[in-house]
C-alpha positions in Angstrom: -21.0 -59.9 8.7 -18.0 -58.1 9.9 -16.6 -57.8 6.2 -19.8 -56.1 5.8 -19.7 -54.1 8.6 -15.7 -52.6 7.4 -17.7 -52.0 4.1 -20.4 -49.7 5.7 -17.4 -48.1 7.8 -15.7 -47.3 4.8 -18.0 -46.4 2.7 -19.6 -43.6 5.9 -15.2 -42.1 6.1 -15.5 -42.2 1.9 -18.5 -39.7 2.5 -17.7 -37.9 5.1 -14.2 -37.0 2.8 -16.2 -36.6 0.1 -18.6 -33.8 2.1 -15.5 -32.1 3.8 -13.6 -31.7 0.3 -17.4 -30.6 -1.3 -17.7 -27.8 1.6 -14.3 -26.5 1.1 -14.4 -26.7 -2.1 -17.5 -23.9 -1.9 -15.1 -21.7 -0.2 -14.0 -18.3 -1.8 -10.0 -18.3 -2.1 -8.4 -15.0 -2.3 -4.6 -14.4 -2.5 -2.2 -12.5 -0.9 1.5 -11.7 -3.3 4.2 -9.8 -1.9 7.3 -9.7 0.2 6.5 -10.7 3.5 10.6 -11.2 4.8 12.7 -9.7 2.8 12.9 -5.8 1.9 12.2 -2.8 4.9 8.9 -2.8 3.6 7.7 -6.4 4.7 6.6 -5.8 8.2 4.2 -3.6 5.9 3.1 -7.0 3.9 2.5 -8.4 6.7 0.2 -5.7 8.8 -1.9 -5.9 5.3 -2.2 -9.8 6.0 -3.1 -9.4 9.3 -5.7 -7.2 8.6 -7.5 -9.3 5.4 -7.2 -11.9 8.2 -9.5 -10.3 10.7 -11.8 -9.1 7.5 -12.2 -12.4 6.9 -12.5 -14.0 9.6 -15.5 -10.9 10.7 -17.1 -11.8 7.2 -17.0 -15.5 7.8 -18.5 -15.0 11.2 -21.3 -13.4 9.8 -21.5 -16.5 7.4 -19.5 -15.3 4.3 -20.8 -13.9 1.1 -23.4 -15.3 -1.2 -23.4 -18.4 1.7 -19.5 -19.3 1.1 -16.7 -18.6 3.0 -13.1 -17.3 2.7 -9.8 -18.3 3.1 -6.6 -17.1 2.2 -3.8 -18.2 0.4 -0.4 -16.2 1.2 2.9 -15.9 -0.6 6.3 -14.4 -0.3 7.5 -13.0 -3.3 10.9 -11.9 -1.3 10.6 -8.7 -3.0 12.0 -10.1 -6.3 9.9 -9.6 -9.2 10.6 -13.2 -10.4 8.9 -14.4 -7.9 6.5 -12.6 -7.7 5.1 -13.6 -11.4 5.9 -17.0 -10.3 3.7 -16.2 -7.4 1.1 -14.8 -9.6 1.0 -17.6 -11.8 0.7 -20.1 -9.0 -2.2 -18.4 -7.0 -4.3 -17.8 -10.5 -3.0 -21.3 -12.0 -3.1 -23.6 -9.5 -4.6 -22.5 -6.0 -7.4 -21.1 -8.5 -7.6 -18.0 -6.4 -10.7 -15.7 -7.7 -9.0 -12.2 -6.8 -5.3 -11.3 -5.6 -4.1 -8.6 -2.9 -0.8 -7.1 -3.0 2.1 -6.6 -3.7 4.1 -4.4 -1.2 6.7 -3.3 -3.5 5.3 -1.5 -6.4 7.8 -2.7 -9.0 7.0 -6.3 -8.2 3.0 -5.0 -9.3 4.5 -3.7 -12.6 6.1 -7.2 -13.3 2.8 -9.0 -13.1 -0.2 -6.5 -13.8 -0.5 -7.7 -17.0 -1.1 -11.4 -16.0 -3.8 -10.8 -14.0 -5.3 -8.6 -16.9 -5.1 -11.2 -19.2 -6.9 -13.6 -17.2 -9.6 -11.5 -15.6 -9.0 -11.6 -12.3 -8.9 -8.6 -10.2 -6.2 -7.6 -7.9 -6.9 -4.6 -5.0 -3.2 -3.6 -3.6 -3.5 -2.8 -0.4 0.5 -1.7 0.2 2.5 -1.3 -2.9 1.9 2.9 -3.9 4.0 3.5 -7.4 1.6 5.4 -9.3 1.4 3.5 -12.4 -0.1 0.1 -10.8 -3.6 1.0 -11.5 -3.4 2.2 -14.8 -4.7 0.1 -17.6 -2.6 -1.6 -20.2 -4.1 0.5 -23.4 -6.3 3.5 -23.6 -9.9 2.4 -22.8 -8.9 -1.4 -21.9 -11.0 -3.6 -19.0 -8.8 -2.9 -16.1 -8.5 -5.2 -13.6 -6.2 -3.2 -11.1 -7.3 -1.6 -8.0 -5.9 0.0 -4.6 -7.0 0.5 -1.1 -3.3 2.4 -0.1 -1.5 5.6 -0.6 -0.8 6.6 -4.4 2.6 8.3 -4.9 0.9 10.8 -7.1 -1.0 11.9 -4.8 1.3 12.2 -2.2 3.7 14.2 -4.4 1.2 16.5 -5.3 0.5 17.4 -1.9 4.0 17.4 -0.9 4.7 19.6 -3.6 1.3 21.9 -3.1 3.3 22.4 0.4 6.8 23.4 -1.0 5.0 25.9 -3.7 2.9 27.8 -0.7 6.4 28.1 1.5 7.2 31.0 -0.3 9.8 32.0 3.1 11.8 29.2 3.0 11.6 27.1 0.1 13.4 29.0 -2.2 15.3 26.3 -3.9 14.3 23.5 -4.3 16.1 19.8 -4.6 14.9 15.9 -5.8 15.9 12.7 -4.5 15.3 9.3 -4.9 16.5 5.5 -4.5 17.1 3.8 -7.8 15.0 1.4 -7.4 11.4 1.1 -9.4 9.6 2.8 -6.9 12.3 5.6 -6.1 12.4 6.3 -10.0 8.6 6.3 -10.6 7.8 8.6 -7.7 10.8 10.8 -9.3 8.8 10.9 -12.4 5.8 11.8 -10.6 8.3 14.9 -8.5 9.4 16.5 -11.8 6.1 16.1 -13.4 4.3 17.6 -10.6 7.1 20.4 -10.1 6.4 21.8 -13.7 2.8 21.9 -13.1 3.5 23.8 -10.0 6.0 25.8 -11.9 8.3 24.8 -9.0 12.4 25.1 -10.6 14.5 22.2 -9.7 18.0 23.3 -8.6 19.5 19.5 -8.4 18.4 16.0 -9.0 20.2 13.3 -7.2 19.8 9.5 -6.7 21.0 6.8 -4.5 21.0 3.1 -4.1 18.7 1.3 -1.6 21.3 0.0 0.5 23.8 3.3 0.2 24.5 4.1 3.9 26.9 7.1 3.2 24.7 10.2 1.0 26.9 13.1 1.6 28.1 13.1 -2.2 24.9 13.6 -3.3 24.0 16.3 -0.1 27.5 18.3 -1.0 25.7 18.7 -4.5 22.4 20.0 -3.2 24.5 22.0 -0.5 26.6 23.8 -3.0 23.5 24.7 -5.3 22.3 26.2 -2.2 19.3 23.6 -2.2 17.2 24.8 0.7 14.4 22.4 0.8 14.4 18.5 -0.6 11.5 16.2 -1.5 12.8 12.7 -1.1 11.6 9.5 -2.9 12.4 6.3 -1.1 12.1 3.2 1.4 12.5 3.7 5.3 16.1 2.5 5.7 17.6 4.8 2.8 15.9 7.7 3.8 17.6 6.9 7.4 21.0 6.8 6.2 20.1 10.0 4.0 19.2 11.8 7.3 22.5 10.5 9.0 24.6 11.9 6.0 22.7 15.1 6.4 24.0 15.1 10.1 27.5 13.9 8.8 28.2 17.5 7.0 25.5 19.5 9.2 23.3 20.4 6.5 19.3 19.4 7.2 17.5 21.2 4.8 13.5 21.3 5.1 12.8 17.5 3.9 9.6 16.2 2.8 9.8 12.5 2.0 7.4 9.8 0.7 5.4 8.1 3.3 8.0 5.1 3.8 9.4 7.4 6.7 6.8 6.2 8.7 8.7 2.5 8.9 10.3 1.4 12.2 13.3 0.9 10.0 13.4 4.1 9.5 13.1 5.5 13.6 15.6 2.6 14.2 18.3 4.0 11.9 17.9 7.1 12.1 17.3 7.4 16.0 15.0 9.6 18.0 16.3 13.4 17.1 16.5 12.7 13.0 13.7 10.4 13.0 11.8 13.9 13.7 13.5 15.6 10.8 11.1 14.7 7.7 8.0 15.7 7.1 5.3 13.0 5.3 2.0 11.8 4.8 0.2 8.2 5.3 -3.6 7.4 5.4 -3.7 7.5 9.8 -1.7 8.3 12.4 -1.6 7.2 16.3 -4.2 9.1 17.2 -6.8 6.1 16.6 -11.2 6.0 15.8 -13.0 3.9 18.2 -13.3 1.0 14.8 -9.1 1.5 14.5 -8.9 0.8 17.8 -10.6 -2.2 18.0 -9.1 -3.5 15.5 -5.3 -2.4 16.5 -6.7 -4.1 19.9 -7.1 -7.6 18.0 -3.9 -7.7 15.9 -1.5 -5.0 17.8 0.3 -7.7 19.4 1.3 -9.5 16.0 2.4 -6.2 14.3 5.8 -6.0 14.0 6.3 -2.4 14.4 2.7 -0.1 15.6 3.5 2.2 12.9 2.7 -0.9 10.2 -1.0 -0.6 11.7 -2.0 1.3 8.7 -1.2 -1.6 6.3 -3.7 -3.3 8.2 -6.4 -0.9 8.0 -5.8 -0.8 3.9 -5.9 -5.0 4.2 -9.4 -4.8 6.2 -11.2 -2.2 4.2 -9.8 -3.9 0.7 -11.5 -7.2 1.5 -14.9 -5.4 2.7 -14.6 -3.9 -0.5 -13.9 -6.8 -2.4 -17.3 -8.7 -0.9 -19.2 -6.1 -1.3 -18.3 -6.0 -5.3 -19.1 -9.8 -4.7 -22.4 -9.6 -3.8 -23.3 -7.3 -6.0 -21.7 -9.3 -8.6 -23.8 -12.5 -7.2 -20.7 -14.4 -7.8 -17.3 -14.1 -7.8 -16.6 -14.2 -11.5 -13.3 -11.8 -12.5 -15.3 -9.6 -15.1 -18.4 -9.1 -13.3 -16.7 -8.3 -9.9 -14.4 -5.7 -11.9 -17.7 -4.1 -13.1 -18.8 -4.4 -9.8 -16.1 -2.9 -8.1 -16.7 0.3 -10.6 -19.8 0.9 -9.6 -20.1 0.1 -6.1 -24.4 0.5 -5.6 -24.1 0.2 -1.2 -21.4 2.4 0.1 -19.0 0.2 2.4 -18.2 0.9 6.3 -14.7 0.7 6.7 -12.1 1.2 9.1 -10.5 3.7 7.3 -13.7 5.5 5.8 -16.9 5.1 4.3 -16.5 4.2 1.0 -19.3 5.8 -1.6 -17.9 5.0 -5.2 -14.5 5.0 -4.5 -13.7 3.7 -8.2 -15.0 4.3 -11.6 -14.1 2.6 -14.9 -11.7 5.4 -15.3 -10.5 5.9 -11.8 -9.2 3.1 -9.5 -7.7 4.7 -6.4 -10.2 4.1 -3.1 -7.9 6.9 -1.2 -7.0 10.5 -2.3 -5.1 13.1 -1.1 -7.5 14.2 1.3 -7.6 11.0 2.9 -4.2 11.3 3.7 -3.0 13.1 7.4 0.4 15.0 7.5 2.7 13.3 9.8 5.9 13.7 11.6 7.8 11.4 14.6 7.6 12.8 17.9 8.9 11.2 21.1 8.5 7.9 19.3 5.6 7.9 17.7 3.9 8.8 15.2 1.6 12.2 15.5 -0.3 14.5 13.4 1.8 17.6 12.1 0.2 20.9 11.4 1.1 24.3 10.6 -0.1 27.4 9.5 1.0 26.7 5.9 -1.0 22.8 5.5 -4.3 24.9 7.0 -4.0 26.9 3.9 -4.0 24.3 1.7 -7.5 22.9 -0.1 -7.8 19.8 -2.9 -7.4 22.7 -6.0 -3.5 23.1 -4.2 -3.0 19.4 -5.2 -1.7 19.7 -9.1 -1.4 16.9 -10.4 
């Protein structure tokens, strides 16, 4: 009788195992790939995480999509594009992961795009901006690339829409950039956007990521009386490009990539040059009731309150993605990529309302005019205007 009893037991725990593994087995797992310790860009990795955190966890509260709920899978690709395919690999391969978010360096996307092409499963970056990530392969091929996050393109083209209309003071005009992929690629974009604009480059200089000393490179654009630079690079190098400018007491006007907006950056640079460059990123300080909420939820975890953004971009990209889900009635790779290109129900997010914010041509969810012109003040970071970005409308943006 008791051997039967042991029996019954075992067989009700067998169940019981056997039901817990069937229910999580039901759940949706999604995947996050990017650096989340290594690089000055991390703490931006992981705002994104924090926000697809509190997506999810909102979404699963509300009980999931299609009656299945979602957890995530996260890994550190230390910014090195090695590891980041390795990472790719793993999450698609192995943890079986039905969409991937990331990367936060662009380069590491460029390594592994074509991976998640050839097996159909669609990726929404949420930090990583180099132009090129969303582009398809080929001409006219299924593309399974998307972005909720700046795009250097369309950065640069505003950037550059803003040297073109100073007409007082930007009379010369100078490049720089890290050498890294994402220095090099928003170059590209610079000197593409510069001919359209018919804007003459005086000098073109480059620097490495961890260069701390610049003033080479700034006695070059000094002596071809360089006047205004446009800057392509991550926080910490555009820090020590500041300091070098201070080093030989030569601060042109400096437009930079949105990177500026990293602690790492205020931290190197300190208070008074932190307030030298002029950028762009998709919010500022100044918070919507919905941003505020959320910053109230996460704020503590952030590493830096200027990373808040990231987590907007991580929030909104997984609203997106369930949306494309439902519409999809499943979460198969092709049929949420169609989805996702046709959006039917626009989506509330913190960030916007999304209407259609991609086609099966165009895969950005944030243009130019989502973007707010930004410099440091006292710390933080506010909106910048003057009379020169009032002037300026979307046909400025050549690009």
């Amino acid at each position: 009788m008791r051997i039967f009893r042991v029996y019954k037991t075992l067989l009700a725990t067998a169940a019981l195992a056997a039901f817990a593994a069937g229910a999580s087995a039901q759940d949706i797992k999604l995947g996050y790939n990017g650096d989340l310790s290594a690089s000055p860009s991390a703490q931006s990795g992981q705002a994104a995480v924090l926000g697809m955190e509190a997506a999810i966890a909102d979404l699963n509260a509300a009980g999931g999509v299609l009656g299945r709920k979602f957890t995530l899978v996260t890994r550190d690709d230390v910014s090195a594009p090695p590891k980041s395919i390795q990472n790719m690999s793993d999450l698609i391969d192995n943890e079986k992961v039905v969409a991937v978010f990331g990367p936060t360096n662009s380069g590491n996307a460029m390594a592994w795009k074509h991976i998640a092409n050839q097996k159909k499963i669609p990726v929404l970056g949420n930090v990583g901006s180099g132009t090129d990530i969303t582009k398809p392969m080929s001409a006219g091929a299924d593309n399974y690339m998307f972005r909720v996050s700046m795009v250097d393109r369309e950065q640069v083209a505003a950037l550059m829409a803003y040297v073109k209309k100073n007409t007082a003071t930007s009379k010369v005009v100078g490049l720089m950039a890290e050498t890294t992929g994402y220095g090099q690629g928003g170059l590209k974009d610079m000197e593409e956007i510069a001919k359209l604009q018919d804007i003459k480059i005086a000098a073109t200089e480059r620097f490495g990521v961890g260069d701390t000393d610049m003033t080479s490179q700034l006695s070059k654009m000094k002596a071809a009386n360089v006047d205004t630079v446009v800057v392509w690079a991550q926080g910490t190098p555009i820090a020590q490009l500041v300091r070098s400018m201070e080093k030989i007491n030569y601060f042109p006007l400096t437009l930079t990539s949105w990177a500026a907006d990293n602690i790492t950056f205020y931290d190197a640079a300190g208070k008074a040059l932190a307030e030298k460059p002029i950028f762009m990123r998709t919010v500022s300080e100044t918070r919507t009731p919905a941003q505020q909420k959320l910053f109230d939820r996460i704020g503590s975890k952030l590493k830096a309150p200027g990373s808040f953004s990231f987590a907007l971009h991580g929030y909104d990209s997984v609203l997106l993605l369930a949306q494309a889900m439902k519409q999809a009635n499943g979460t198969d790779g092709a049929a949420v990529r169609a989805a996702l290109e046709d959006l039917k129900t626009p989506v509330q997010g913190v960030l916007k309302t999304y209407e259609k914010p991609f086609s099966k041509t165009n895969h950005e969810a944030l243009t130019a005019k989502d973007l707010v012109w930004i410099r440091w003040k006292d710390g933080k970071l506010l909106p910048y205007s003057d009379a020169l970005i009032q002037g300026l409308n979307p046909a400025d943006f050549k690009q």
